[in-house]
N, C-alpha and C positions, 0 to 999 in steps of 0.2 A: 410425649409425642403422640398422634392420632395418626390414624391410618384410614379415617373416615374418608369418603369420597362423596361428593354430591352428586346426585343423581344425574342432573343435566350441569354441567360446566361451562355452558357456552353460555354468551351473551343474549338476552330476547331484547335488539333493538329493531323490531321488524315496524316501519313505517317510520321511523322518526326521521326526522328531516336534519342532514348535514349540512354543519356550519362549514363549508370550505375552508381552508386555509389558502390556496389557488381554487380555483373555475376551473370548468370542467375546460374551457376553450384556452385558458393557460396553460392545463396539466396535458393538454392537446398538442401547444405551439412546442411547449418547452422537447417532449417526446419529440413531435417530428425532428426540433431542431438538431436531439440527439441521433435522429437513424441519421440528417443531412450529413454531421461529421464526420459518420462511424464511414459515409459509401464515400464522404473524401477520402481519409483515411486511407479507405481498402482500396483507393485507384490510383493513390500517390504515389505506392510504391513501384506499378509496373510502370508510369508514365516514366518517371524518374531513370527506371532502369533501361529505357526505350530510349530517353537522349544520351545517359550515358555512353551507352553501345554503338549509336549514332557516331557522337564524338568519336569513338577508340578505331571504328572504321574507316573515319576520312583519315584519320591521323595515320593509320597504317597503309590506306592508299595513296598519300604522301609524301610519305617514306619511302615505299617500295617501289610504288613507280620508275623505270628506269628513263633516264634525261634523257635528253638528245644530244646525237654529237656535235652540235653545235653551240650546246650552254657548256661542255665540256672542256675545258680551258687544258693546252697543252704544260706537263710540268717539266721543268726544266731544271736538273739537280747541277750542284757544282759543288766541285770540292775545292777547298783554300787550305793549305797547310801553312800552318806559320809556326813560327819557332816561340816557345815559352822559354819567357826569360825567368828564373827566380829573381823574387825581391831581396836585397841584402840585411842581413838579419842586423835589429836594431838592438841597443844596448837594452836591459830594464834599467826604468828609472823609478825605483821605492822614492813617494811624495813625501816630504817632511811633515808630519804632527807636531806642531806644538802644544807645549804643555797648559792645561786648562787653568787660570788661574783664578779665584773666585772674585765674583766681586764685592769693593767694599759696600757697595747699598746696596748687596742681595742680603734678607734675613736667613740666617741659617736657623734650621729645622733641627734639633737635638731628638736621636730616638729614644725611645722609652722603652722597657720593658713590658711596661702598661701598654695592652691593648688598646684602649681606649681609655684615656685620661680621664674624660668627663666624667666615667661612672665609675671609676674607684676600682682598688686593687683587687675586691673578692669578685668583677665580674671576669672570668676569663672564659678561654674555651671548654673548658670541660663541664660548663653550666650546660653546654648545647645537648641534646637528647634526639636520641632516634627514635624513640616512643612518636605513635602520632598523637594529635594533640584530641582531649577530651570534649564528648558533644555536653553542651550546656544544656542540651534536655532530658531526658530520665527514660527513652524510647529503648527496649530493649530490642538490639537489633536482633539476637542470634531468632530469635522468635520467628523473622521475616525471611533472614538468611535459609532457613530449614526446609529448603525444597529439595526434593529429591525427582530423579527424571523417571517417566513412568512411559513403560512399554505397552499401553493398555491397548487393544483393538480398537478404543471406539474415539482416540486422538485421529481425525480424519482433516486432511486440509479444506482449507477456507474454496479455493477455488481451482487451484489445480487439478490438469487432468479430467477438465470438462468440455474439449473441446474433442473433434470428432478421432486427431489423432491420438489424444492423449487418452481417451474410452479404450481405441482401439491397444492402446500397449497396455493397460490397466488389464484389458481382458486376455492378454496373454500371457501374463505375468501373474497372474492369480486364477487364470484355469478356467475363464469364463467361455460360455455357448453360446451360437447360435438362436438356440432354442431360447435360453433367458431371455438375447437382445430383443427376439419377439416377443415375448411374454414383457417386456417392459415398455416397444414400443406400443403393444395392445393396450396397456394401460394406460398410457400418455393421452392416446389416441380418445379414450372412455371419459378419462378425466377432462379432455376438452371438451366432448361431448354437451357433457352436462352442465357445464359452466353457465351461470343465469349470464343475462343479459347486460345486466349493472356492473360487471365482469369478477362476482363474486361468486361461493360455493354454498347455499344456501341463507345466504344475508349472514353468515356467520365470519369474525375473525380469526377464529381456529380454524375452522374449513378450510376459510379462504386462505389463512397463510401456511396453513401443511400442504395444499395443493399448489402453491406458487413454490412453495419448496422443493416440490417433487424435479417439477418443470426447467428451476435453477439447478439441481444435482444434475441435469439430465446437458447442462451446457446451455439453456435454450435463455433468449434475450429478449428484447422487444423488438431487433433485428432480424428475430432466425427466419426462416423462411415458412417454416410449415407452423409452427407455434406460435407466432413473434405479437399476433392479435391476444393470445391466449393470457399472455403474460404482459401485455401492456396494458390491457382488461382490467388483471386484478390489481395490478399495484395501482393504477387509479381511484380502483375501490380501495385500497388499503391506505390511500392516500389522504380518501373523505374521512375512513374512519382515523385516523390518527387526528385529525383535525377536527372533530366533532366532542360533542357529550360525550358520546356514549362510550369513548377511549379512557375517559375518567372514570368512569362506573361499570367498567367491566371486570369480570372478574379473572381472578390470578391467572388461570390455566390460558387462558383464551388471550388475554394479553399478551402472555410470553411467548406463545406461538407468530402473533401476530408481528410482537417485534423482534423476531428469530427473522420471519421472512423479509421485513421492512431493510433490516440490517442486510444480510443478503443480497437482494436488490441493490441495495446503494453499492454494496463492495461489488459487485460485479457490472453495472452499470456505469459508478459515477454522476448518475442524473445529480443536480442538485437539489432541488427538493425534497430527495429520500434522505438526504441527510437530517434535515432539518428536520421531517416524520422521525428517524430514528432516533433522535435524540430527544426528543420530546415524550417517546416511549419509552427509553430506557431513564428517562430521570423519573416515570410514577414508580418503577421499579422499586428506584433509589431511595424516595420519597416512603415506599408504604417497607421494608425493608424491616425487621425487629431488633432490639436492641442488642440479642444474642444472634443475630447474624440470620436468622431465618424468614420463614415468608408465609403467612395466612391469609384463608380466605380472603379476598375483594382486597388485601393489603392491609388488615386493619390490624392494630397495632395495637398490643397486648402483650401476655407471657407466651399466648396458644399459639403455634408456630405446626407446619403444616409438612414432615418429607417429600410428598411430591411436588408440591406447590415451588 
């Protein structure tokens, strides 16, 4: 095992021209068409709750309203007494059964001791087994079974708890400040700053996808309001590169970052397209992956297998 590191780990694809997988005016339509949903979506509900309400009001000043005495019809009670006769109690009549007698052209059935005639006196019940029955392939399960539940710190969920109330209990429940939340919205704020224009972090997919990452911990969408440019930017860009060369030929470190973010994105978006980027990322993974389970520079496949990688 090495513990070597390369000096620069990012990709140098500075000037090469992406093959799209979508246009930019696709990767355009398809985005807006996702904020168009999202503001249905968010105005469905109070509409919905506005006719309800609507409704429960006429219906209660329809009810309540008091008639006039005029739709108010006079009632008029009467009493009738009459005499209850009992009915005079009848005999029981028990109905006659006759006796069933067989007939001469039904076949009668003789039973057998035998179970089942066909297969002969040694198959009986106690051939059955509560054993389950054996796989016909040689797969040792307990190998797969042997997981064990781990307490570890750094098991974090996928996307819960990124939204502004769910920040706000996370930070009371684990002793968080003030002072941090600025110190994190300054950085948010830095990191957008510098963002190039192509809505990448120095033409890099490490860059790019550790700072779209940041943005995605933080809740923020291509919906948010003070972000939402920031982070429709780079998955754009993460968009060309997943569909270009230079997604083939990059190396380990920088790819997994990239498709760390790509993955991300899609599980918190839903766009369709990130899907399609992510899984196109995670199969060079698959693809450059060693025979004993590890993972080397650029993916290349050999014995040399890499820990951080």
């Amino acid at each position: 095992m090495s513990y070597q590191y390369e000096d620069d780990y990012e990709d140098d694809f500075d000037g090469v021209d992406h093959q799209d997988f979508l246009n930019e005016a696709e990767v355009a339509g398809i985005l807006s068409e996702y904020h168009r949903k999202q503001m249905v979506e968010n105005i469905s509900g109070p509409i919905a709750s506005l006719i309800v309400h609507s409704v429960i009001l006429t219906l209660m000043f329809i009810l309540i309203a008091p008639r006039s005495e005029e739709e108010t019809p006079d009632l008029v009670v009467e009493m009738i007494l009459e005499q209850i006769v009992e009915p005079p109690e009848l005999p029981e009549v028990v109905p006659e059964i006759p006796e069933e007698t067989p007939d001469e052209d039904m076949d009668v059935i003789e039973l057998s001791d035998n179970p089942n005639p066909e297969v002969g006196e040694e198959s009986t019940l106690e051939d059955i087994s509560d054993d389950s029955p054996e796989s016909e392939d040689n797969m040792e399960t307990e190998e797969y079974l042997d997981v064990k539940p781990t307490n570890s710190v750094l098991t974090i969920p996928m996307v819960g708890g990124r939204d502004k109330a769910g920040r706000e209990g996370a930070l009371k429940k684990h002793g968080g400040t003030k002072i941090g939340q600025k110190s994190v919205d300054r950085g948010l704020g830095w990191l957008a700053s510098v963002q190039q224009e192509n809505g990448s972090w120095e033409d890099r997919p490490a860059h790019t996808g550790m700072a779209l990452l940041v943005f995605l911990a933080h809740g923020e969408t291509p919906l948010s309001i003070k972000y939402g440019d920031t982070v429709r930017d780079a998955i754009k860009w993460l968009h060309k590169y997943a569909n270009s060369s230079d997604m083939s030929r990059s190396r380990a470190y920088s790819h997994g970052i990239a498709t760390y973010a790509i993955a991300e994105a899609y599980t918190m978006t839903q766009i369709p397209f990130l899907k399609t980027d992510m899984e196109k990322c995670i199969q060079r993974i698959i693809d450059g992956q060693q025979e004993g389970g590890g993972f080397d520079y650029h993916y290349k496949k050999g014995a040399r297998w890499d820990l951080s990688v």
